[in-house]
PDB file as gemmi writes it, atoms N, CA and C in Angstrom:
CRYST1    1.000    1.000    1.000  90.00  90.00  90.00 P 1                      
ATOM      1  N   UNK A   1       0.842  -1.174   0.000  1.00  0.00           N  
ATOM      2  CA  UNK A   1       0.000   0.000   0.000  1.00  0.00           C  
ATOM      3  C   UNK A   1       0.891   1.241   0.000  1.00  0.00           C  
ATOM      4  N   UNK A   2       0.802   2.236  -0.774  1.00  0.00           N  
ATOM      5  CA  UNK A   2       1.482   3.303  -1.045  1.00  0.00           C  
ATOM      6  C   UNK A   2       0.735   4.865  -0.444  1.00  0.00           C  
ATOM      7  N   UNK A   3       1.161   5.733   0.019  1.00  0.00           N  
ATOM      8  CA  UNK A   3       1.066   6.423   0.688  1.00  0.00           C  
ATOM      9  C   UNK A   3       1.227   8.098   0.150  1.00  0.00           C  
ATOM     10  N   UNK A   4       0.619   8.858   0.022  1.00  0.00           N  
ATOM     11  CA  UNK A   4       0.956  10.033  -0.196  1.00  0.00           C  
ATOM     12  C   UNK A   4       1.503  11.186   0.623  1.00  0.00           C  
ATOM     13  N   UNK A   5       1.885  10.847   1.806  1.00  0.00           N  
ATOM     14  CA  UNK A   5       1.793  11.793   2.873  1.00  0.00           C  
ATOM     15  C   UNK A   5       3.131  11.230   3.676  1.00  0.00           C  
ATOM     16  N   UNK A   6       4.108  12.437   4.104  1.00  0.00           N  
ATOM     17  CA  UNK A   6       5.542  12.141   4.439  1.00  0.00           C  
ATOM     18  C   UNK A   6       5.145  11.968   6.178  1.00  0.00           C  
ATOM     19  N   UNK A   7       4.050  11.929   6.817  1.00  0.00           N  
ATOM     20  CA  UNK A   7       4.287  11.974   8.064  1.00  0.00           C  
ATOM     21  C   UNK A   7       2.883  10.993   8.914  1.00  0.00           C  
ATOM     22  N   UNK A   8       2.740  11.036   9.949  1.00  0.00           N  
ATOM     23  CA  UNK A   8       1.308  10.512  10.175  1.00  0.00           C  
ATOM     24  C   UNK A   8       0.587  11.071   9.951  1.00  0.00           C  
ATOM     25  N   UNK A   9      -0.742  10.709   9.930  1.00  0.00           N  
ATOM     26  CA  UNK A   9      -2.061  11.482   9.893  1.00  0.00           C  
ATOM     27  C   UNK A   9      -2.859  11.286  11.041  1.00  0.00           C  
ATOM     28  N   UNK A  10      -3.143  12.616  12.227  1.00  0.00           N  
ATOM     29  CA  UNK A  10      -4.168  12.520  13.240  1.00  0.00           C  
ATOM     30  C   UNK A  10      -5.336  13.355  13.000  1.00  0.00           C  
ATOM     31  N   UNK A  11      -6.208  12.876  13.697  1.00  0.00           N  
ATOM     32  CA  UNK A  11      -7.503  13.539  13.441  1.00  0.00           C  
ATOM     33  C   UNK A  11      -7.456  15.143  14.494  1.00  0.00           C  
ATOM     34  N   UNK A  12      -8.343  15.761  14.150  1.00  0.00           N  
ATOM     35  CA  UNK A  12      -8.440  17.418  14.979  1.00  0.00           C  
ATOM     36  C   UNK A  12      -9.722  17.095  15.854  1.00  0.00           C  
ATOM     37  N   UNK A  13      -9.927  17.032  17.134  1.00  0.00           N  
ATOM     38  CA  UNK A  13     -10.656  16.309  17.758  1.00  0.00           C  
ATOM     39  C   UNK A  13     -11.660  17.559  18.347  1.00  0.00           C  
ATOM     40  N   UNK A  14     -12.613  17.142  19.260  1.00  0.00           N  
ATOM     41  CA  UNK A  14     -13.787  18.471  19.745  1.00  0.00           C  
ATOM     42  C   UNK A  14     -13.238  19.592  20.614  1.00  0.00           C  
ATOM     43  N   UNK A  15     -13.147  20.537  20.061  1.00  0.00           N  
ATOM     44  CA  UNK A  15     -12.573  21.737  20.786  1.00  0.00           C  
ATOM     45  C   UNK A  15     -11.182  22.214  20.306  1.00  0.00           C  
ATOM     46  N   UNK A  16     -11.018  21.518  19.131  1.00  0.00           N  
ATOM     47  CA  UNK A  16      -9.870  21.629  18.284  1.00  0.00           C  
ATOM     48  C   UNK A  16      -8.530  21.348  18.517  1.00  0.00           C  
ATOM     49  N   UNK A  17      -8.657  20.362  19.251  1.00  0.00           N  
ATOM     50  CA  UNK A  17      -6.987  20.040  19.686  1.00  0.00           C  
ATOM     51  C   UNK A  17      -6.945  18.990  18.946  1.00  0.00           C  
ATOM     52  N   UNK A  18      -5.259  18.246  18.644  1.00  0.00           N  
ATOM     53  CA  UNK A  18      -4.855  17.706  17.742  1.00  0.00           C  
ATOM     54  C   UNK A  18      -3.367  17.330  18.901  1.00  0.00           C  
ATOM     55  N   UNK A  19      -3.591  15.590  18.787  1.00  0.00           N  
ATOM     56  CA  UNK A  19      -2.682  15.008  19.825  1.00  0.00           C  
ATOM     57  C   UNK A  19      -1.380  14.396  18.661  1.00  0.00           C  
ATOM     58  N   UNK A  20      -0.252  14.982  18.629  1.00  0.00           N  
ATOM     59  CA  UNK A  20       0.948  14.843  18.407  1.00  0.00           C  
ATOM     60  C   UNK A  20       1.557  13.487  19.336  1.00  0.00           C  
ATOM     61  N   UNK A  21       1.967  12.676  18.454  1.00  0.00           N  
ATOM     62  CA  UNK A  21       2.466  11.308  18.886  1.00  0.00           C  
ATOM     63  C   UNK A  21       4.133  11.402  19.486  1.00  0.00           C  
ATOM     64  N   UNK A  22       4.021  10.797  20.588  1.00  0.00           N  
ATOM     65  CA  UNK A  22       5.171  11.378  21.296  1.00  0.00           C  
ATOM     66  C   UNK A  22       6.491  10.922  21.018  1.00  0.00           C  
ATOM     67  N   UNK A  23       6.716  10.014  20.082  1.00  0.00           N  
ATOM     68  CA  UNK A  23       7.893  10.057  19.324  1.00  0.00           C  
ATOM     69  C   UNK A  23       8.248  10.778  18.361  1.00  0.00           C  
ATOM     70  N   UNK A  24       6.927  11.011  17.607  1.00  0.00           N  
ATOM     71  CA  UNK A  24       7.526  12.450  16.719  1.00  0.00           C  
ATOM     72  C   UNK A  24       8.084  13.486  17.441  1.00  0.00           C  
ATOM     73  N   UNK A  25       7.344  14.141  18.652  1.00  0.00           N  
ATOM     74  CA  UNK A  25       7.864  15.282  19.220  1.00  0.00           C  
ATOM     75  C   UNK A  25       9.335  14.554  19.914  1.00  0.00           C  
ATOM     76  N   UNK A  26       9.883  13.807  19.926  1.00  0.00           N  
ATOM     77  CA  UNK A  26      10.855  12.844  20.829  1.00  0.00           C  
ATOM     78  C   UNK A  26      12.113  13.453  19.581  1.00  0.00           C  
ATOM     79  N   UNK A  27      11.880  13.111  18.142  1.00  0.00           N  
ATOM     80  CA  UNK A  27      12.346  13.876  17.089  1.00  0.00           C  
ATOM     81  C   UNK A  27      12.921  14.435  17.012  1.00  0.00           C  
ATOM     82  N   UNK A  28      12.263  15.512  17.432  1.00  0.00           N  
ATOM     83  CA  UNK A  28      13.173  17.026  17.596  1.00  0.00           C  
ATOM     84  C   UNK A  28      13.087  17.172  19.217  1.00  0.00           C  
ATOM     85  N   UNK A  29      13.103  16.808  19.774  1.00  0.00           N  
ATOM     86  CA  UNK A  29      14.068  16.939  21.534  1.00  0.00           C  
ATOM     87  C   UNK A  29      12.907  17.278  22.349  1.00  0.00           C  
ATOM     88  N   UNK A  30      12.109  17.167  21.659  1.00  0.00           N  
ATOM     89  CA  UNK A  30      10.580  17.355  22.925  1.00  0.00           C  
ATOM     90  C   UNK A  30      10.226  16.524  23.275  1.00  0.00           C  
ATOM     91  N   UNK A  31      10.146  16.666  25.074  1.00  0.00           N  
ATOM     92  CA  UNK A  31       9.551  16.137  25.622  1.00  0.00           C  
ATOM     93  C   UNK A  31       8.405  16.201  26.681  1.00  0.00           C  
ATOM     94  N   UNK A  32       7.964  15.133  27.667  1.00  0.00           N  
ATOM     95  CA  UNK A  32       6.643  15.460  28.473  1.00  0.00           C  
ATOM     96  C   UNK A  32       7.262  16.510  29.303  1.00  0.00           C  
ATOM     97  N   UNK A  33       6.073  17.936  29.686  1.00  0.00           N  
ATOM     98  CA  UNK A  33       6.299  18.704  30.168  1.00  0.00           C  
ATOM     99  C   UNK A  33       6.901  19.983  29.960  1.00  0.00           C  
ATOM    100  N   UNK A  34       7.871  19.439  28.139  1.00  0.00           N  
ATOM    101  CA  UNK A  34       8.463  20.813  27.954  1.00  0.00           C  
ATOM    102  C   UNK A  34       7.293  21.688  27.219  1.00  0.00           C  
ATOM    103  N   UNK A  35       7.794  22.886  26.842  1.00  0.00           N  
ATOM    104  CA  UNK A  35       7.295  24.094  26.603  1.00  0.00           C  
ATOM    105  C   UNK A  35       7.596  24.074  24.755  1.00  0.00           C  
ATOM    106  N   UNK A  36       6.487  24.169  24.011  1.00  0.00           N  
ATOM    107  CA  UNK A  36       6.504  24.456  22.610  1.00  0.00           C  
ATOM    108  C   UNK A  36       6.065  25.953  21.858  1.00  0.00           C  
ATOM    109  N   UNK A  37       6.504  26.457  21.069  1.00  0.00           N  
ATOM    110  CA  UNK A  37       5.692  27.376  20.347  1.00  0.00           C  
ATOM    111  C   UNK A  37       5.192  26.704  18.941  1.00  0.00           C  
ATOM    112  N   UNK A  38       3.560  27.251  18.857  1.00  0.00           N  
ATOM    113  CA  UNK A  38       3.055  26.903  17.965  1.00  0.00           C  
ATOM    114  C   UNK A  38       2.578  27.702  16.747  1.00  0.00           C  
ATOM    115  N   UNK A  39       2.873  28.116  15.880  1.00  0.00           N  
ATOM    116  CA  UNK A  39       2.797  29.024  14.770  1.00  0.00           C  
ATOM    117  C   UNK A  39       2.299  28.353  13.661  1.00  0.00           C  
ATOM    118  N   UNK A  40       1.594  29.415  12.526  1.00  0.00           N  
ATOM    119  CA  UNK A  40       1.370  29.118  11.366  1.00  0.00           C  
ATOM    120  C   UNK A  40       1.817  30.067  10.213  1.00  0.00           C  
ATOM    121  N   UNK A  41       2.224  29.532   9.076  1.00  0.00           N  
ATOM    122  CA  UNK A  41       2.496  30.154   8.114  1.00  0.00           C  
ATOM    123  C   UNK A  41       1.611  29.928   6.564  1.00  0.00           C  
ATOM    124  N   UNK A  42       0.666  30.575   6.413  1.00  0.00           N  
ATOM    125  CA  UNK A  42      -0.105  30.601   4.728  1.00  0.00           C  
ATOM    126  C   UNK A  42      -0.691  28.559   5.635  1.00  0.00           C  
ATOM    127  N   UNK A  43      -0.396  27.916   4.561  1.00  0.00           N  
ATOM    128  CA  UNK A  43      -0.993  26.689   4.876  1.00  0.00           C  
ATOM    129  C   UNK A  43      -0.069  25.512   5.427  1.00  0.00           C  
ATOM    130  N   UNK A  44       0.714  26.323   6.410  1.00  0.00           N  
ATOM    131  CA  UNK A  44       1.426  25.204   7.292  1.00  0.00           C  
ATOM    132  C   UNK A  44       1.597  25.238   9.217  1.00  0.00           C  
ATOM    133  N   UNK A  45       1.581  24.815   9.719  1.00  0.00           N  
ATOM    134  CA  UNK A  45       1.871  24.787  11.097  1.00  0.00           C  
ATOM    135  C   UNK A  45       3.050  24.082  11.673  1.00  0.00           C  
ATOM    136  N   UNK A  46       3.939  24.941  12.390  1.00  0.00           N  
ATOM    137  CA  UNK A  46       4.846  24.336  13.245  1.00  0.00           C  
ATOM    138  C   UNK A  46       5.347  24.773  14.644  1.00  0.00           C  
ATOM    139  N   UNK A  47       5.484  23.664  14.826  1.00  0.00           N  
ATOM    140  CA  UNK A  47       6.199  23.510  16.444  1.00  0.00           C  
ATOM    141  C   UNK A  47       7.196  23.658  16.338  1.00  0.00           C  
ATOM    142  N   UNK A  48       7.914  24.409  17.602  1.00  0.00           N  
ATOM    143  CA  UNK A  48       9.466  24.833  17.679  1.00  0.00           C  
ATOM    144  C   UNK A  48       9.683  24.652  19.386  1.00  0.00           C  
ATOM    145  N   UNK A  49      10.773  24.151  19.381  1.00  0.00           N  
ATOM    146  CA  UNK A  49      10.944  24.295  20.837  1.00  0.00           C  
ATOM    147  C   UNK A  49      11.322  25.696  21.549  1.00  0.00           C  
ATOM    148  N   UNK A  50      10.757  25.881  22.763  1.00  0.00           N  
ATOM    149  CA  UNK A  50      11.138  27.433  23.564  1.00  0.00           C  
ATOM    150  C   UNK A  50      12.584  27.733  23.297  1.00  0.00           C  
ATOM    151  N   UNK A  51      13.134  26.581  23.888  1.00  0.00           N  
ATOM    152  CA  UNK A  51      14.789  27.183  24.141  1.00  0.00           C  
ATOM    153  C   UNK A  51      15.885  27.130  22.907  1.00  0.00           C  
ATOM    154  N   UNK A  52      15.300  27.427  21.650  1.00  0.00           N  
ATOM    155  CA  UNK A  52      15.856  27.130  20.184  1.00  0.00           C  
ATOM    156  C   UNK A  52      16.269  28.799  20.384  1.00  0.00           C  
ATOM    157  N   UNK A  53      16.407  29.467  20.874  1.00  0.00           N  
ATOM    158  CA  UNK A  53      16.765  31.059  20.836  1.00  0.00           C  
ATOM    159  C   UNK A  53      18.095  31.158  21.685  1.00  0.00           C  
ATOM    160  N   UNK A  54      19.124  31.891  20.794  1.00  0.00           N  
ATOM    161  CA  UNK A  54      20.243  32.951  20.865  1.00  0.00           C  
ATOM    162  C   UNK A  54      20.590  32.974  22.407  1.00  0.00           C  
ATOM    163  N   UNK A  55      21.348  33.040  23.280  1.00  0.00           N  
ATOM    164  CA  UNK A  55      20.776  33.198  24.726  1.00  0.00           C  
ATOM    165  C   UNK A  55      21.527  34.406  24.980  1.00  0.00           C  
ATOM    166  N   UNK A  56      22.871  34.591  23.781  1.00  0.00           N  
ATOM    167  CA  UNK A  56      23.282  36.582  23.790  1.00  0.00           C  
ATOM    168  C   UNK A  56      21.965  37.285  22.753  1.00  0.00           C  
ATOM    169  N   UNK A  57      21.859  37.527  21.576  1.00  0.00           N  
ATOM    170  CA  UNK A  57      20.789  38.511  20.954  1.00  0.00           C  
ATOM    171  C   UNK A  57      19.562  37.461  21.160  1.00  0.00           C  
ATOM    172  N   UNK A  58      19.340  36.648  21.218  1.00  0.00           N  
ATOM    173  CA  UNK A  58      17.637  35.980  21.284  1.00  0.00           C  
ATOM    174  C   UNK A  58      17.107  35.681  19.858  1.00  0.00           C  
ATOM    175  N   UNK A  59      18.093  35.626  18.735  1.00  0.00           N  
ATOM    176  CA  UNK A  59      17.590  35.448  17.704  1.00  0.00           C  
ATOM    177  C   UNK A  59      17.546  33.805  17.619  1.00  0.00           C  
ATOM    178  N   UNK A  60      16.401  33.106  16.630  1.00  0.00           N  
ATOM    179  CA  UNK A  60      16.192  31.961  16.425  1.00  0.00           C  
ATOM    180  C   UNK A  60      17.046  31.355  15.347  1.00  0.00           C  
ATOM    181  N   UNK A  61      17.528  30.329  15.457  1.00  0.00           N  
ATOM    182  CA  UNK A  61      18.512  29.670  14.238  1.00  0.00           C  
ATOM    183  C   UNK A  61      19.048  28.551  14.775  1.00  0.00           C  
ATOM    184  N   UNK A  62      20.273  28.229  13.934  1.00  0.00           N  
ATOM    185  CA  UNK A  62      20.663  26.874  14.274  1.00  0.00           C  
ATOM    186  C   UNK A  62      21.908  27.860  15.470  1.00  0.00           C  
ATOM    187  N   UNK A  63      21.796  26.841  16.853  1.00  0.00           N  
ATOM    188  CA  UNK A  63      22.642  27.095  17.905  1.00  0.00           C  
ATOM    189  C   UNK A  63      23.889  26.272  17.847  1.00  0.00           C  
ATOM    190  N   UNK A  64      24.940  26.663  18.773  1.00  0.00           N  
ATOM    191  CA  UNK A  64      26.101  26.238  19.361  1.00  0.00           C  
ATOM    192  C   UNK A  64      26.084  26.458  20.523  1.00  0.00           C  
ATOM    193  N   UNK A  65      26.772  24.939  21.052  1.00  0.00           N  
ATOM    194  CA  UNK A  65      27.257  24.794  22.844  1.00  0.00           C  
ATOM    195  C   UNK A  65      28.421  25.673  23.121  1.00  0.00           C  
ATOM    196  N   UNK A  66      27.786  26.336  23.572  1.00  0.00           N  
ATOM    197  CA  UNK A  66      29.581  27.179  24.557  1.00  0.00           C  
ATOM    198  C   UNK A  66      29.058  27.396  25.457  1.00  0.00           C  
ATOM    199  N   UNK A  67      29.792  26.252  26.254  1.00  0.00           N  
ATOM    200  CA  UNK A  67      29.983  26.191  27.548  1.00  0.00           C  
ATOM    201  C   UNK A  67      28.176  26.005  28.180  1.00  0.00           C  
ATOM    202  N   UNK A  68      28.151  26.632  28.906  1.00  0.00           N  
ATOM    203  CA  UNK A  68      26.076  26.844  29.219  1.00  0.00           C  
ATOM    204  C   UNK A  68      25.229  27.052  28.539  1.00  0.00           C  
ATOM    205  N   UNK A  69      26.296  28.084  26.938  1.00  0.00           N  
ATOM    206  CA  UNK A  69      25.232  28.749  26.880  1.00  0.00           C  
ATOM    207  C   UNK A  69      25.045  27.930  25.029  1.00  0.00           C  
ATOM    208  N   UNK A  70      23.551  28.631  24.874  1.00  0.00           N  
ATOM    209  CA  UNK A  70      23.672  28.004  23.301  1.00  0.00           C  
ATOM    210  C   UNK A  70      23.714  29.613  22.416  1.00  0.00           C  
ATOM    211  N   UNK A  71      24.685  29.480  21.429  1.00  0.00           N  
ATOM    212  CA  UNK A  71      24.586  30.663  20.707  1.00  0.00           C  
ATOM    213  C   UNK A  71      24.420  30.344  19.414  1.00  0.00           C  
ATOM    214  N   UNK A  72      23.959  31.198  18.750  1.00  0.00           N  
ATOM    215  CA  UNK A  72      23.839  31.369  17.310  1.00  0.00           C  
ATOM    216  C   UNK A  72      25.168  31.523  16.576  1.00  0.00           C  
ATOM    217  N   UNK A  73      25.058  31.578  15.435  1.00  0.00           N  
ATOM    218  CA  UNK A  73      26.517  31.258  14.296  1.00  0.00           C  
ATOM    219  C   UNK A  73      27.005  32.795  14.271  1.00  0.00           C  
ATOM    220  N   UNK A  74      26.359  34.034  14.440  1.00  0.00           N  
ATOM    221  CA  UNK A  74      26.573  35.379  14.362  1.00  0.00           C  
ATOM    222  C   UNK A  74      27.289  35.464  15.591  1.00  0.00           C  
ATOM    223  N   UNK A  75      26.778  34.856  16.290  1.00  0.00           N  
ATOM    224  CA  UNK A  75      27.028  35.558  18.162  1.00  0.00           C  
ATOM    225  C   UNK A  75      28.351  35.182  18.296  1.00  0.00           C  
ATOM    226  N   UNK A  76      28.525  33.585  17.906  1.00  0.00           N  
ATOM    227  CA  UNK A  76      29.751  32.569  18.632  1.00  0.00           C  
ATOM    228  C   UNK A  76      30.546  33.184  16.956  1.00  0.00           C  
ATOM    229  N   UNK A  77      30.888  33.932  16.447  1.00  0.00           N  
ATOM    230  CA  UNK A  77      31.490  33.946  15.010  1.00  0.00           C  
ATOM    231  C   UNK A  77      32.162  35.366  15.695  1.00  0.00           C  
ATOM    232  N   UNK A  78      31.418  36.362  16.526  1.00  0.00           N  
ATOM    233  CA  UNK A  78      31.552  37.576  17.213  1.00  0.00           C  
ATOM    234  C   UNK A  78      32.431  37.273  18.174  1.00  0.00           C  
ATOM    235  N   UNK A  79      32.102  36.574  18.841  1.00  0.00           N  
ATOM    236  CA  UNK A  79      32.990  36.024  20.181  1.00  0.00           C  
ATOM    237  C   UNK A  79      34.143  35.774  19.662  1.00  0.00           C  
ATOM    238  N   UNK A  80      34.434  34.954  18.713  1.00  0.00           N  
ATOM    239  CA  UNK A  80      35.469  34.412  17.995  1.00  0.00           C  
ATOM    240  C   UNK A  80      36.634  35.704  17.991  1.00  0.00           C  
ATOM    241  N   UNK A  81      35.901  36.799  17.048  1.00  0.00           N  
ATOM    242  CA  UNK A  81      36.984  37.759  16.771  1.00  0.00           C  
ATOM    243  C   UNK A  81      37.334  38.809  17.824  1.00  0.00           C  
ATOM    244  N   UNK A  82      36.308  38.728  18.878  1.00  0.00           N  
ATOM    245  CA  UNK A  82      36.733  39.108  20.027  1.00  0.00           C  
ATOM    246  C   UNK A  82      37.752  38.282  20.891  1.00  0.00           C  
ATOM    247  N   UNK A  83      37.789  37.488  21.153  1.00  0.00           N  
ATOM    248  CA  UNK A  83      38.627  36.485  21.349  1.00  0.00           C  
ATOM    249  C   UNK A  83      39.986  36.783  20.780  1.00  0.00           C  
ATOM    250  N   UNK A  84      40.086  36.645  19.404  1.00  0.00           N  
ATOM    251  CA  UNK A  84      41.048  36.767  18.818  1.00  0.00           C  
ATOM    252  C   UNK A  84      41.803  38.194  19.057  1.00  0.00           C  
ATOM    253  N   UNK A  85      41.139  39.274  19.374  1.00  0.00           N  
ATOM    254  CA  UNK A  85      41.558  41.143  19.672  1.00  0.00           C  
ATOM    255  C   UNK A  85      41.933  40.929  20.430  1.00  0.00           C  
ATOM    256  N   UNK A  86      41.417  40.184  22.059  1.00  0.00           N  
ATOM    257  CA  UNK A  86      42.075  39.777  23.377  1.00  0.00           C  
ATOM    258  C   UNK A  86      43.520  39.466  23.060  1.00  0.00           C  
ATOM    259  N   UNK A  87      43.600  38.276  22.269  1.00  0.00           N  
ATOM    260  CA  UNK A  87      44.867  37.078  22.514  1.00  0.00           C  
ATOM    261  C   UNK A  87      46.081  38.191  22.040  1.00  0.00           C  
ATOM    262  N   UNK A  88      46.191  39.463  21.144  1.00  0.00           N  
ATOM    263  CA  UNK A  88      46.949  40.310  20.693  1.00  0.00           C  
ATOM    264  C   UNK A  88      47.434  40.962  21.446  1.00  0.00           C  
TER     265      UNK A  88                                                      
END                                                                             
């Protein structure tokens, strides 16, 4: 049986909620209890996790571990050449 659709299909139930299967959210690093944002764009909807943000400017993107903190490619690219002005 062949399939048209890249993901599961759940139903939108009374009062309009729609139960996300907890290995998908497992996926991308969500889990019971954490915190999601839910947005739409034209004819799509997505989930993002809270703590996917910058923790120097707060901008959203792909992060890096330094040390505690997670930074963005601008922030930790900044640090870098600051870093580098120090070591002189």
């Amino acid at each position: 049986m062949e399939y048209n659709y890249l993901g599961v299909l759940v139903t939108i139930e009374e009062g309009g909620t729609v139960k996300v299967p907890l290995d998908k959210l497992a996926d991308i690093g969500v889990g019971v209890g954490d915190t999601i944002e839910i947005f739409s764009d034209h004819d799509q909807v997505y989930l993002r996790k809270t703590d996917t943000f910058c923790d120097t400017c707060k901008a959203n993107g792909h992060l890096h571990k330094l040390a505690a903190l997670n930074v963005c490619t601008r922030c930790l690219v900044s640090l870098q050449q600051q870093a580098k002005k120090v070591e002189q």
